[in-house]
C-alpha positions as CSV (number, residue, x, y, z in Angstrom):
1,X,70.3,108.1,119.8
2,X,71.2,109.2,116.4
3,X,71.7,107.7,113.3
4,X,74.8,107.9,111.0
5,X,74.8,106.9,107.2
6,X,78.2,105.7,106.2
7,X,78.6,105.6,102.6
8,X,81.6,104.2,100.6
9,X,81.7,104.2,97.0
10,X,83.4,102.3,94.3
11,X,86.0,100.0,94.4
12,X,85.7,99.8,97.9
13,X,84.6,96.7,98.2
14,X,88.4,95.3,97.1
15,X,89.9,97.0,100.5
16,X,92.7,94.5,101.4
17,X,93.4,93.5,98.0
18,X,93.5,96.7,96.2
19,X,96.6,98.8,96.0
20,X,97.4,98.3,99.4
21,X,100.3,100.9,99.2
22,X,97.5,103.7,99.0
23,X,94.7,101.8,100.8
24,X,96.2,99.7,103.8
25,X,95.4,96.1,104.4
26,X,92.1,96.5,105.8
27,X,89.1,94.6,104.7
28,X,85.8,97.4,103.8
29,X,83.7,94.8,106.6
30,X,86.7,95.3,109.5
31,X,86.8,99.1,108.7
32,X,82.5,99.0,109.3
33,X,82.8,97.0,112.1
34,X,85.3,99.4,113.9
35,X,82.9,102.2,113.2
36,X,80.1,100.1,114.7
37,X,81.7,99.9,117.7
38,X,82.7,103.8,118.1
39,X,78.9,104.1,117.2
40,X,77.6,101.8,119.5
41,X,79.9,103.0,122.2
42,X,78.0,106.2,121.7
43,X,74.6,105.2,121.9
44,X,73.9,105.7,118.2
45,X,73.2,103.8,115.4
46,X,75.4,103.0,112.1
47,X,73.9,101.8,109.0
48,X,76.7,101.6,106.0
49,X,76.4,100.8,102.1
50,X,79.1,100.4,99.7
51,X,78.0,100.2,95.8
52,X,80.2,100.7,92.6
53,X,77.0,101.9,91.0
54,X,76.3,106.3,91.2
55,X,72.8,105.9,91.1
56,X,72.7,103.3,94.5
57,X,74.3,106.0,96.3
58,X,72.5,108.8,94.7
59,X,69.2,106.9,95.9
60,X,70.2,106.0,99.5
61,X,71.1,109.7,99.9
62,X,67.4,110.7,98.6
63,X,65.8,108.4,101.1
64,X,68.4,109.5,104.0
65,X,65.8,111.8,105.4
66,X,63.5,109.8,105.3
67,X,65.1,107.5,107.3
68,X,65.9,110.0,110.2
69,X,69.4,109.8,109.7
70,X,71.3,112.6,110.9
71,X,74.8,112.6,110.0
72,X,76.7,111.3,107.2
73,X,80.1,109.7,106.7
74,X,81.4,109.3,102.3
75,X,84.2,107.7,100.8
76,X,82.8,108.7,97.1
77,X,86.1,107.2,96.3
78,X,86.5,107.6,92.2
79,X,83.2,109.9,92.6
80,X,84.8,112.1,94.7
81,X,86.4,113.9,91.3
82,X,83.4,113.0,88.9
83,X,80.1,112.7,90.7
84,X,78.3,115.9,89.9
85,X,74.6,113.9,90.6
86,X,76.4,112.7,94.3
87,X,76.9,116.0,95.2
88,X,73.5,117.2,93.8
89,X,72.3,114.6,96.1
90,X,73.6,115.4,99.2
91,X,73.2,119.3,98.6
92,X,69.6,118.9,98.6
93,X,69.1,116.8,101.7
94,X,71.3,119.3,103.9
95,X,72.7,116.2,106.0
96,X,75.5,117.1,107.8
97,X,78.4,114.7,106.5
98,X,82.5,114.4,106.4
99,X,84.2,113.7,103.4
100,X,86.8,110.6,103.8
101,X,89.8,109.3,102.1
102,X,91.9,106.5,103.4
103,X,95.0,108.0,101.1
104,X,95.8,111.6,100.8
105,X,94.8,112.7,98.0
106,X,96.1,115.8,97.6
107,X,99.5,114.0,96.9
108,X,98.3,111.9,94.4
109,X,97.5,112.4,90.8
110,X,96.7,115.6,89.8
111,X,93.2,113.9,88.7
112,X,92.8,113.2,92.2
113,X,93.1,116.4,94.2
114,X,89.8,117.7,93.0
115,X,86.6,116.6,95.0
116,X,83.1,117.9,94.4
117,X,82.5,117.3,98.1
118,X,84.6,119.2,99.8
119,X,83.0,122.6,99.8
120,X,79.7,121.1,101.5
121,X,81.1,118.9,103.8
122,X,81.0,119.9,107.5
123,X,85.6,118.7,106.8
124,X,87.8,116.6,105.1
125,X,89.5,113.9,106.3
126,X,92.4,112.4,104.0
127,X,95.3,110.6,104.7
128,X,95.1,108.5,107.1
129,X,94.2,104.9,106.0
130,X,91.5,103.2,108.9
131,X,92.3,106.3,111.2
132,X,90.5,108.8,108.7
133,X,87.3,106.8,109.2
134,X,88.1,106.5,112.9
135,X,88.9,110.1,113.2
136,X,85.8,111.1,111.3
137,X,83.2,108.9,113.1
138,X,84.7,110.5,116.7
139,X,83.9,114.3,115.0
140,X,80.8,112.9,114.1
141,X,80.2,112.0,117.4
142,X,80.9,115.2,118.9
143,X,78.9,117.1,116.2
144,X,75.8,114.9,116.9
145,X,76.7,116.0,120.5
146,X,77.0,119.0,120.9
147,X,76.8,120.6,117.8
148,X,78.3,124.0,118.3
149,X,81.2,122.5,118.1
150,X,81.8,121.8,114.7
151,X,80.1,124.4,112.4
């Protein structure tokens, strides 16, 4: 059994409210318990956070190996194009991880279609609404795996 880390950052806690046009209709709790199921289903273990605050993230990534948690799913949301301490974070802990985006954000604001993820992360999955968590959890799944797979 392995554990995944699934990290969303700020803002989305408003899923289902927020801009739905970009975001979908989906609540953050029915997107985590979709990805509890895919992870259960698996026989591993799912632990999410969501905080609007860097330094909550930035922490739970330091004690991510600690914890024995081998892969990573994040949303950095707004961080994605800021977060210079996120990615510091996850660089050191060598975690394999997928970088998520419910909208695609390469067709978005020009703001937007630069992420400080992208280039460490394992792939990018943008686009998609519910399905680019879905799709990122099964790749998750087949890394933890097998892990030749995705390299």
């Amino acid at each position: 059994m392995a554990k995944i880390l699934t990290l969303h950052g700020p803002n989305l806690n408003l899923l289902g409210e927020r801009e739905p046009e970009h975001y979908g209709n989906l609540t953050l709790e029915e997107i985590n318990k979709k990805l509890g199921i895919l992870a259960m289903d698996a026989e591993h273990e799912l632990e999410t956070l969501q905080s609007n605050a860097e330094n909550v993230l930035v922490e739970r990534i330091h004690t991510a190996l600690a914890d024995g948690i081998d892969f990573m799913l994040i949303n950095p949301a707004a961080f994605t194009h800021t977060s210079i301490a996120l990615r510091d974070a996850i660089s050191a802990t060598k975690i394999p991880f997928i970088e998520i985006h419910l909208s695609n954000i390469y067709s978005r604001e020009k703001f937007r279609q630069t992420s400080y993820f992208s280039d460490l992360a394992l792939g990018v999955i943008s686009g998609f609404g519910l399905l680019s968590y879905e799709m990122a959890m099964t790749a998750a799944i087949i890394h933890l795996n097998d892990s030749k797979v995705i390299e």
